[in-house]
N, C-alpha and C positions, 0 to 999 in steps of 0.2 A: 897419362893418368888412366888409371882401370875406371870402366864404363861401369855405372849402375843404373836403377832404376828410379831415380830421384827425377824430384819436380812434380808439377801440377798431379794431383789425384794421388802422392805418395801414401803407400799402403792399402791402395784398391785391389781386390782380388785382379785385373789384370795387371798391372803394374809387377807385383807378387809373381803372376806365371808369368808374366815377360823376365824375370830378373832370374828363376828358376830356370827358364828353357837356356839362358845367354850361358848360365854355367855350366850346367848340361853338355853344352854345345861345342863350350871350349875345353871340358875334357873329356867329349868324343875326339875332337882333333886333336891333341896330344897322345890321344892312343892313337891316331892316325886310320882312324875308317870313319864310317857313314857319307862322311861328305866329300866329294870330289873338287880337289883341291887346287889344280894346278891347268884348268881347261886354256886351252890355244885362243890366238885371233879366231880360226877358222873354228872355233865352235863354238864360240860366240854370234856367227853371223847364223852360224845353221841352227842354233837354238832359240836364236831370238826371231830369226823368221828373215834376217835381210837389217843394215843398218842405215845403209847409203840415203836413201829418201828422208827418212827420221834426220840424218846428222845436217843432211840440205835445208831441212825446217828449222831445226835448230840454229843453223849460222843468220837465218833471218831475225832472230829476236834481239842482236843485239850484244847478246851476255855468253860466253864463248863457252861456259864451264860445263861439264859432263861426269854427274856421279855413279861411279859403280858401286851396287849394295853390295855386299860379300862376296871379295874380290878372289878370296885364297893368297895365294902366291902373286896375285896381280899379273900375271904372265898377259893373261886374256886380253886385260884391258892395255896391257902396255903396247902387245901387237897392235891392235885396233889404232891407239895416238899415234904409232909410227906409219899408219899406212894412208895412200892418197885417200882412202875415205873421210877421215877425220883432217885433213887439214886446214888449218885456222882453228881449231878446239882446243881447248884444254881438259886435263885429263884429272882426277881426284877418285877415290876408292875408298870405300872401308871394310876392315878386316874384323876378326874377331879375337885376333891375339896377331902381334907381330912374326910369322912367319917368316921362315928361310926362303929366301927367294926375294921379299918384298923389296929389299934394298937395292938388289940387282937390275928388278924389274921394272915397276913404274919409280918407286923410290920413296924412303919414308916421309919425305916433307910431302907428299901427296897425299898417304895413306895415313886415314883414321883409325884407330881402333875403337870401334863403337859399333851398337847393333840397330839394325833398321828400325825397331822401335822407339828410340830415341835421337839418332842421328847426332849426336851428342859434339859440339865443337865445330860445325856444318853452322854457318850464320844463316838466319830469316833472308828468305829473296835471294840465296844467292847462288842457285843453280839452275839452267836451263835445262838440263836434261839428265833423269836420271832412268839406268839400266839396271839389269837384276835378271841372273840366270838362275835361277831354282832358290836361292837364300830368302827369298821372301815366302816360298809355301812353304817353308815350316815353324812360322812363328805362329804361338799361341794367343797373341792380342792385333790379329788383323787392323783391329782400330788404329791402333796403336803405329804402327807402320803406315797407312797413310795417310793419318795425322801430322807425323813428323816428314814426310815425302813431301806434304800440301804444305807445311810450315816452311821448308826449303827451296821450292821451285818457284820462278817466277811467273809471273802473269802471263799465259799462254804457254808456260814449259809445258816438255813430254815427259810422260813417264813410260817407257817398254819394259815388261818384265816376261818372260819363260816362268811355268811352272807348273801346278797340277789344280787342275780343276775344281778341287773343293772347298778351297783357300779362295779360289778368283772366282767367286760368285760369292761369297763375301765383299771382297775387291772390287767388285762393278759395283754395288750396291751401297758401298760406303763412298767410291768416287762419281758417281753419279749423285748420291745425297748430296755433296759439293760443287753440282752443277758441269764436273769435267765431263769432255765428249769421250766417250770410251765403245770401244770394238776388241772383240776379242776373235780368237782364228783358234781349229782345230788342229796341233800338229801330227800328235800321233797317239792312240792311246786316250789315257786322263791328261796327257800333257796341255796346258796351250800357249799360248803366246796373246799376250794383253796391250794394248796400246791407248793411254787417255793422253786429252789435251785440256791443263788450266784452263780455267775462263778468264777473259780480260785481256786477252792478246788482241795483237789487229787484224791475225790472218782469216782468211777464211778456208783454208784448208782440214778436211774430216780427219779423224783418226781413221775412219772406215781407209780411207784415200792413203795415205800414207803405210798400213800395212799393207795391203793391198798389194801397193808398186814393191813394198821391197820383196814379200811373199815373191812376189811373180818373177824376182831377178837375183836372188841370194845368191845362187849359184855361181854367178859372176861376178859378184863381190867379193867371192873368197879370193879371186884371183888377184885381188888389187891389194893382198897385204904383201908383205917385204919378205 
């Protein structure tokens, strides 16, 4: 079913540029530029700073599910499920249009079509951890994105996202108004790499702690995909 921007606050000026940028966005990718589409396991671990520590906190809450925001091709994330990092997880994605490749890759009964501001088809409660390499800094309703992130994740889930710097201090700022613990790292550039944790878990592990360890061991992460 095509994604809109229906529901609470319909016809709010963000609602409107959220529903604008979503088309926008989908045919940039039919014309096949702007957005890079098809990224590996291994670039996934060097853009997100390291996953192995995050996926270890993860398998303690319980709830095994792992969503990728805007997946492309799913390539990325299907390496990731197949390799000793992620095992015991499960793996789910959304795209922004059915792409070549998704069927091959992680596979369409996984893959949503729907956009991070809505998360559209994704139940309440029912993700432990969601990722995101650059498809969250270009949304025009920041709110909006982790509103529906906060709507999806369970009590003490993570959220890691890559991306550019002027988006994620919005991001801290609205996921801190929610009480998540949030640290953020400098990769290169405006890039950075972002890391909250729900309130209401039982762990007592930081987000500081947890990017941290993976920052410091990425490199030898990449070696553990297939």
């Amino acid at each position: 079913m095509p994604e809109n921007s229906d529901g609470a606050g319909k016809g709010s000026k963000e609602r409107i540029a959220a529903a604008r940028q979503l088309r926008n966005a989908r045919a940039r990718e039919r014309e096949q530029f702007a957005y890079t589409v098809d990224r590996t396991g291994a670039d996934y671990i060097q853009e997100l700073g390291g996953v192995r520590h995050l996926f270890s906190y993860v398998k303690t809450l319980g709830n095994p599910k792992v969503l990728d925001i805007g997946a492309g091709t799913t390539r990325g994330v299907s390496e990731l499920a197949q390799s000793a990092l992620s095992e015991g997880l499960d793996f789910e994605a959304t795209v922004l249009r059915n792409r070549l490749g998704v069927k091959e890759n992680l596979g369409e009964e996984q893959t949503h079509i729907t956009s991070a501001e809505t998360l559209r088809g994704i139940p309440d409660l029912s993700v432990a951890c969601v990722i995101a390499v650059y498809s969250t800094s270009y949304s025009d309703a920041p709110n909006l994105v982790i509103e529906s992130i906060d709507r999806v994740l369970v009590p003490g889930g993570a959220v890691k996202m890559g991306g550019y710097e002027k988006i994620f201090n919005q991001f801290i700022h609205l996921l801190q108004a929610r009480g998540y613990d949030v640290d953020d790292r400098e990769k290169w550039g405006e890039f950075r790499v972002l890391l909250a944790i729900k309130p209401g878990g039982a762990s007592t592990v930081t987000a500081a702690e947890l990017i941290k360890a993976d920052e410091e061991s990425f490199e030898e992460q990449v070696k553990l995909l297939k």
